[in-house]
N, C-alpha and C positions, 0 to 999 in steps of 0.2 A: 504494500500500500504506500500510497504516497502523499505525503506532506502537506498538502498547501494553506495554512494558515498562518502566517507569518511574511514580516519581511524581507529582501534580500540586503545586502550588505549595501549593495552599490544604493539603492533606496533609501537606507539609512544614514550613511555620506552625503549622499545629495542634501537630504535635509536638512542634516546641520550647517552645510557649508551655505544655505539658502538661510537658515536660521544667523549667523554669522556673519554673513554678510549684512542683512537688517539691522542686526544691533550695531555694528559697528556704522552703516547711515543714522541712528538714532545717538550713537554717543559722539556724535562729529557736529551733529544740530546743537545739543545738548550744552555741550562744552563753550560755543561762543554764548549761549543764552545764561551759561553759570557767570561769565566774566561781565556781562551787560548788567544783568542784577548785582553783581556788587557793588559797580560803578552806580548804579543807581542811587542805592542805600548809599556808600558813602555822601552821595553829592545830599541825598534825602538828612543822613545824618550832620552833614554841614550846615543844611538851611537851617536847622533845629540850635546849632551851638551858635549862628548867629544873630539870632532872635534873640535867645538867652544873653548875649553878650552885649546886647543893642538894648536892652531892658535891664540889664545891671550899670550898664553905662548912663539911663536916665534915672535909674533910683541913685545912683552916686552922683550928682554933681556934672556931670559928664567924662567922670573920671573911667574908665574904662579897666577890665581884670588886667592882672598884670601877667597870671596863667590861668587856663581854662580850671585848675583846681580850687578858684576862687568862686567859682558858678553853685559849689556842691557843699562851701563851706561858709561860715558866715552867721549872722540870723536870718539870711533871704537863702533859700536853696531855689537858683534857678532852673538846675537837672538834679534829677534824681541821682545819680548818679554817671560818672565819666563812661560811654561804653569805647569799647573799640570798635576799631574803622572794620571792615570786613575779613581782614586780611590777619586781624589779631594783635595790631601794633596802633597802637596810642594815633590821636589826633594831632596836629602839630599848631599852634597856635604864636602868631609873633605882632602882640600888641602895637597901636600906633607909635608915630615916630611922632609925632608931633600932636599937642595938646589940642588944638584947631579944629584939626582932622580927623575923622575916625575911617584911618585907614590901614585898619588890623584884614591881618591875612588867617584864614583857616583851613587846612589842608589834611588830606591821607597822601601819608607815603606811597600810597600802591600796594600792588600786591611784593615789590621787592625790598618794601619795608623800608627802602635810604631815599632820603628827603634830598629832592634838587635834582631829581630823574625825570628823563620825559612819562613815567609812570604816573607821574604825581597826580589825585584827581584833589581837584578844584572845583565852585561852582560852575565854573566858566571852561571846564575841561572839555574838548570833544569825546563822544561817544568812541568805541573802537570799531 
């Protein structure tokens, strides 16, 4: 008697190499959609520390923080808490230069962590 309920080798090859192929079209989509969301959230988490820092600066006098750890500490908590930027490393904050202006900068390093890279995201960053 003979066999037939099963399948052959070559049919079961086929399919994973079909199945294989798939995922790897889905982790190629995937991957620039994880780097856009971060970018996002960073710049999302930017908007939020400069609000905070635009409203500590009118409850002061217009004195402005001198680091972002001044937002969390105080009698006024302007954040809950300092989160990190996507990538797991600190926000990078460099108060104004001049009493006048309030022309403080707030940044993520990116995802390679070192501040002063064309990684850098910014409000004003392009998209990748």
């Amino acid at each position: 008697m003979k066999n037939t309920g099963g399948f052959t080798l070559i049919e079961l090859i086929l399919v994973t190499v079909i199945i294989g192929i798939l995922a790897g079209m889905v982790m190629v989509n995937y991957g620039g959609r994880a780097r856009e969301a971060q970018i996002r959230a960073a710049k999302g988490d930017i908007a939020n520390l400069s609000t905070a820092v635009d409203l500590f600066a009118l409850d002061n006098n217009d004195n402005y923080p001198s680091s972002l750890d001044d937002l969390v500490s105080g009698k006024r908590r302007y954040v809950r808490e300092l989160q990190p930027d996507p990538w797991g490393n600190p926000y990078n904050y460099k108060p104004p230069t001049d009493i006048l202006r309030a022309d403080y900068d707030i940044f993520s390093s990116g995802p390679d962590g070192v501040p002063g890279t064309e990684d850098d995201v910014t409000l004003t960053s392009p998209m990748p």
